[in-house]
C-alpha positions in Angstrom: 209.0 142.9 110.2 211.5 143.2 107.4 213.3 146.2 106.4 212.2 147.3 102.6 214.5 146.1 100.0 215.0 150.0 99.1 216.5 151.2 102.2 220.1 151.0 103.0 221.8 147.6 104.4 222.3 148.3 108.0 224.3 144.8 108.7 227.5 143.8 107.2 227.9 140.2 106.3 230.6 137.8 105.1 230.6 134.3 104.0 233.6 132.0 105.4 233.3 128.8 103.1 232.9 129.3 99.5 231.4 126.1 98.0 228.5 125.4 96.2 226.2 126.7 99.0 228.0 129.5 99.5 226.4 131.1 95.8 222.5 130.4 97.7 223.7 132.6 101.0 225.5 135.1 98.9 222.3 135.5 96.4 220.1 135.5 99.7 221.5 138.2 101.6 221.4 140.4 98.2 217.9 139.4 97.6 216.9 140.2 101.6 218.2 143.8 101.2 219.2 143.8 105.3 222.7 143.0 105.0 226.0 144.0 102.9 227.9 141.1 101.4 231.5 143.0 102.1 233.6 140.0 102.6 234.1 136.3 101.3 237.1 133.4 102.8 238.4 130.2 101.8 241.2 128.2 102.0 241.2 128.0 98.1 242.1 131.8 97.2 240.4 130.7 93.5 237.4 130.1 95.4 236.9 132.9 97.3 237.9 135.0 94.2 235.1 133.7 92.3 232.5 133.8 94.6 233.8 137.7 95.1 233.4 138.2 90.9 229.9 136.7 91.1 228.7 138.9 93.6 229.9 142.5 93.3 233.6 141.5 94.3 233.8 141.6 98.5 237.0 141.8 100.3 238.7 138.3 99.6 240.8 136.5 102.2 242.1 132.6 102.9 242.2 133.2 106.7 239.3 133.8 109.0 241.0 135.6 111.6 242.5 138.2 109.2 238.9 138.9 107.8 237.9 139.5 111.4 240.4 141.3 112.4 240.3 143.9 109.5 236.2 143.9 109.1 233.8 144.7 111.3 231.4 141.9 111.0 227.8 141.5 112.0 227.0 138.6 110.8 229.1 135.6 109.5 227.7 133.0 107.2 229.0 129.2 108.1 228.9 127.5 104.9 232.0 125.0 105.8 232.1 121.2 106.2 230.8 120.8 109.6 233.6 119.3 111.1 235.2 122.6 110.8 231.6 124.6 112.5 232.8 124.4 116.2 236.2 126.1 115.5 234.9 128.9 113.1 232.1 129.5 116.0 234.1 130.1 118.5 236.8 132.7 116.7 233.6 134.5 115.3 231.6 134.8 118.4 234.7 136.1 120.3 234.8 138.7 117.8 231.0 139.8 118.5 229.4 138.4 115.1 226.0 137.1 114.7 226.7 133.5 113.2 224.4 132.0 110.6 225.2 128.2 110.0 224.6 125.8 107.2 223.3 122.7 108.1 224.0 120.0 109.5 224.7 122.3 112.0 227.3 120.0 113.8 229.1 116.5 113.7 228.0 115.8 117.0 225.3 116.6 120.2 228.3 117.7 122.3 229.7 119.9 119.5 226.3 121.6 118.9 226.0 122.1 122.8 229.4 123.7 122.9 228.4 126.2 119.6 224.9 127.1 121.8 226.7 127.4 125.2 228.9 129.7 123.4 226.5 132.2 122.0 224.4 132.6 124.3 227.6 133.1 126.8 228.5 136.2 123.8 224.8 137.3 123.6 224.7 136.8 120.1 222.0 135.0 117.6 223.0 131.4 116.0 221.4 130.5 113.5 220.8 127.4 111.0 219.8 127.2 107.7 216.3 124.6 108.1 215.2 126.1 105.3 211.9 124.3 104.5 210.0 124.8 106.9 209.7 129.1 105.8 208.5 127.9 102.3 205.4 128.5 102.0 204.1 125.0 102.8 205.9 124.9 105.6 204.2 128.0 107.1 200.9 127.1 106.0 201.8 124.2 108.4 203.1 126.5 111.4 199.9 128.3 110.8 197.6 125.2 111.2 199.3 124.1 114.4 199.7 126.9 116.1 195.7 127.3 115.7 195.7 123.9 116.4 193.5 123.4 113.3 194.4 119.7 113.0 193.8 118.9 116.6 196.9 117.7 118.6 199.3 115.4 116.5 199.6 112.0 116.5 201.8 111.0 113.7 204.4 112.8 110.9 205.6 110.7 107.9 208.7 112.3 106.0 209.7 110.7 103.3 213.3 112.9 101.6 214.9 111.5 98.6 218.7 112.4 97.7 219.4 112.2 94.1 223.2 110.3 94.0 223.2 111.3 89.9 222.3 115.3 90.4 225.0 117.4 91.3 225.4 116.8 95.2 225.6 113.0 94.5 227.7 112.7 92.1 230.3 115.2 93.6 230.2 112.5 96.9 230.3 109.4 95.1 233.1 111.0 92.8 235.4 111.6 95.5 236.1 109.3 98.4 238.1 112.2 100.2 234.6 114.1 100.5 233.8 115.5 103.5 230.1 113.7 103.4 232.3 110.4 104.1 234.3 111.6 107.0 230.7 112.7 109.0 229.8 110.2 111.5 226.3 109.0 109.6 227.7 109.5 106.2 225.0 110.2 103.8 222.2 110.5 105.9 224.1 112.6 108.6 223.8 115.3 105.4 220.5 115.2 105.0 218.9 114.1 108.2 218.1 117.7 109.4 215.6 118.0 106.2 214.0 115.3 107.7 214.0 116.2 111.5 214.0 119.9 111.5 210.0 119.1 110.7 209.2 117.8 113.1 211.2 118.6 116.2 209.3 121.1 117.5 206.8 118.5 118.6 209.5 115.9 120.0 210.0 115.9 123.5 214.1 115.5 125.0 212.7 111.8 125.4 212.7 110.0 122.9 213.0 106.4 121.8 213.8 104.9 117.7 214.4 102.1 115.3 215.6 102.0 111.9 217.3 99.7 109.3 219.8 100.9 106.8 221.1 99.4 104.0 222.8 100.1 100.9 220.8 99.1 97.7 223.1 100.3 94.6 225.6 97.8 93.7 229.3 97.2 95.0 231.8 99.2 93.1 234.7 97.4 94.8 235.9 101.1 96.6 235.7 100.1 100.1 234.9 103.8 101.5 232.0 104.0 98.5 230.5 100.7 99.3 230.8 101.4 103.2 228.0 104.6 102.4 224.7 103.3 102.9 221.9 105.0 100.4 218.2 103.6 102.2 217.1 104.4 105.3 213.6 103.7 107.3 213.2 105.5 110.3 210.6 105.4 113.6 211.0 107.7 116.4 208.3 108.3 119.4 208.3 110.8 122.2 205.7 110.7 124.3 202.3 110.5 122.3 203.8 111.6 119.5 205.8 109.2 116.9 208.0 109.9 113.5 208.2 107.4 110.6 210.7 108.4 107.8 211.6 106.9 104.5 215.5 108.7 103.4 215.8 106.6 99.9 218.0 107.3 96.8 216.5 105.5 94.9 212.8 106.1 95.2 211.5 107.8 91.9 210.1 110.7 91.6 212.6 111.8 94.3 210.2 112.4 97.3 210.9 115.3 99.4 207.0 115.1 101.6 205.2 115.6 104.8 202.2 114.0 106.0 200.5 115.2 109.5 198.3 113.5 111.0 196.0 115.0 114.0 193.7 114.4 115.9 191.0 117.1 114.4 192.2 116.7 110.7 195.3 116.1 108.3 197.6 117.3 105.8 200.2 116.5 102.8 202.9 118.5 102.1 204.8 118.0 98.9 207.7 120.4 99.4 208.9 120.0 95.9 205.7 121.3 94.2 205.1 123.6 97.1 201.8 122.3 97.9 199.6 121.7 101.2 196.6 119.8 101.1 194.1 118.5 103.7 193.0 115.1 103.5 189.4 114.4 101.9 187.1 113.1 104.3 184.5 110.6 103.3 181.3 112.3 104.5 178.7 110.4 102.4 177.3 107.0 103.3 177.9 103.9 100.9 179.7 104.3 97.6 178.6 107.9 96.6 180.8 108.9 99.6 183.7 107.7 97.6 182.7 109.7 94.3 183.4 113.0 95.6 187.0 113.0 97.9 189.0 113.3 94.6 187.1 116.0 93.4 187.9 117.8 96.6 191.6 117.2 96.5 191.4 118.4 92.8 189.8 121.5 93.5 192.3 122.2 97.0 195.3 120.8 94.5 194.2 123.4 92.0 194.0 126.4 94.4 197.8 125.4 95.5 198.4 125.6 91.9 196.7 129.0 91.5 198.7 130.2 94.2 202.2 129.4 92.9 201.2 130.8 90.2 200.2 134.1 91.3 203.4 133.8 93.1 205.6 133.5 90.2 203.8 136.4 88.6 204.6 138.9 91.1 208.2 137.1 91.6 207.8 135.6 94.8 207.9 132.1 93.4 211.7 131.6 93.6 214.1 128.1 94.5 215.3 129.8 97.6 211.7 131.2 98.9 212.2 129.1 102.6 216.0 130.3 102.9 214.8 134.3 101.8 212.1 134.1 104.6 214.3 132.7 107.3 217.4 134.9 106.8 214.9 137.8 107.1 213.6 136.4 110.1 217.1 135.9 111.5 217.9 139.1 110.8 215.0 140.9 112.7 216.5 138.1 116.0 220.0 140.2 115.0 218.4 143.1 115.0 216.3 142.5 118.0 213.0 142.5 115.8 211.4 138.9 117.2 213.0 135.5 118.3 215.4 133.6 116.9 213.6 132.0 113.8 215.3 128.2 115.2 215.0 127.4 118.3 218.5 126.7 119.7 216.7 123.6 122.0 215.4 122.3 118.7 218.8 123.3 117.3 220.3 120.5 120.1 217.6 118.2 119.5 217.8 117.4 116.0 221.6 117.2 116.8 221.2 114.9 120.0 218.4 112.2 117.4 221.1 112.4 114.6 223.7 111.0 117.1 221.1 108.3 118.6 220.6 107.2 115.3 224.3 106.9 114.4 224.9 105.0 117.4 222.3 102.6 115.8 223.8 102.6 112.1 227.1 101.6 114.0 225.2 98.7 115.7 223.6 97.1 112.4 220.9 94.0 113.1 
């Protein structure tokens, strides 16, 4: 249950990290009406300043451990390289907060572990921002599984594209001092938890995979550019269950898509256009069975359509619908409402894969 947007914050936030990301957390925890933005921190005093203008100027400070010592904090917002995650954890869980953490959530397995081990030793909620799977497709899809609609699954196909000319991109490829180099899988290690935070609630702590990885853009003659690989192809199985996963950036239209497929029925999610559709079955005989299916998807691609729609009428239909509905959800764990809306043992898992597979990109065919 979330509180209504007209009744008084009851949590007081602050953000530690004031990047790019930092505007979408900021702009959330106004827009969930739970919490009170009444601090901001950053290394870079302009940075925090700014972020403090935009959004109805917060206390400012460079150092984390003078805004927790002068504050009272609920719950802090982790929007920081990763690298620096473990650190900022620890000094804000020893200070009672509530820690909400932007993905990836940590460089490594043992890292993660140590970030867990720690809140739960505090009592406090720790959260990650895996966003896409509280947009609307993605709930569509909790819905259908936890019904078991589709049967048990058998196989997921994720296919996530990263842009390297929109903003993100460019910013990396830019600067070979930025902090996407230094992680230990690079590029993918930024976006791997789109693709695994999917799908991990149906992976077992078993679990065997296979990829290639390769870098398809040209040299540039920079040796820390040219050492960051841009295609990936992924296959995972646990148990009966297996994972294949294209990461590509330079697939066009950029891809960002889930297909499920179970043992009752299937689904495509297309998380850009915010669409789920089952698959069309081919129920008549010959070739009139094959006249109809596209009619179907039409007409189910339509009501998606219709939907949206009626969502951006009554202002529902916004960029950072997944992120809005998590942070509320988070927010009722803080608040002792419901569970935490991430698992922390999926939390571990999808850290414990991304480490398999860097062992593997570090051991190339």
């Amino acid at each position: 249950m979330n509180t209504p947007h007209n009744s008084a914050p009851r949590l007081r936030a602050a953000i530690v990290g004031c990047g790019k990301i930092a505007d979408a957390h900021a702009e959330q925890i106004r827009a969930v009406g739970r919490a009170e933005l009444v601090a901001v921190c950053d290394r870079e005093p302009l940075m925090a300043e700014q972020l403090s203008l935009r959004f109805g100027e917060p206390a400012q400070y460079t150092d984390l451990g003078a805004l927790l010592a002068q504050q009272r904090i609920d719950v802090l917002h982790v929007a920081t390289p990763p690298g620096a995650h473990l650190p900022i954890a620890r000094q804000a869980l020893a200070a009672g907060c509530h820690v909400f953490m932007e993905k990836p959530f940590a460089p490594t397995a043992p890292e993660a572990a140590e970030i867990l081990r720690l809140a739960a030793q505090a009592g406090r909620q720790i959260g990650v921002n895996y966003l896409y799977n509280f947009e609307s497709p993605g709930l569509q899809l909790e819905q259908l599984l936890a019904t078991q609609a589709l049967g048990e699954p058998v196989h997921f196909d994720v296919a996530y594209g990263y842009n390297l000319a929109g903003d993100y991109g460019v910013a990396v490829m830019a600067d070979p001092a930025h902090w996407v180099h230094s992680l230990p899988g690079k590029l993918f290690h930024n976006v791997l938890d789109h693709v695994l935070a999917k799908v991990v609630a149906h992976l077992g702590d078993d679990f065997a995979l296979e990829l290639q990885a390769f870098r398809r853009r040209p040299a540039s003659g920079n040796p820390v550019l040219d050492a960051l690989n841009d295609e990936l192809r992924l296959l995972i199985r646990s148990g009966d269950v297996t994972v294949s996963a294209l990461v590509s950036a330079h697939g066009r239209p950029v891809a960002h898509s889930l297909k499920v497929i179970g043992t009752r029925d299937s689904v495509e999610l297309d998380y850009a256009c915010r669409t789920l559709v089952r698959s069309a079955r081919q129920s008549q005989p010959s070739a009139v069975g094959r006249l109809f299916p596209p009619w179907v998807q039409a007409l189910r691609s339509a009501g998606n359509g219709a939907r949206n729609a009626l969502g951006f009428a009554r202002s529902r239909f916004h960029f950072f619908e997944g992120m809005r509905v998590l942070l509320g959800r988070f927010y009722d764990a803080v608040e002792g409402r419901g569970p935490a809306p991430v698992a922390p043992a999926d939390i571990l898992r999808v850290c414990r894969i991304i480490d398999a597979i860097v062992v593997k990109l570090e051991r190339p065919l």
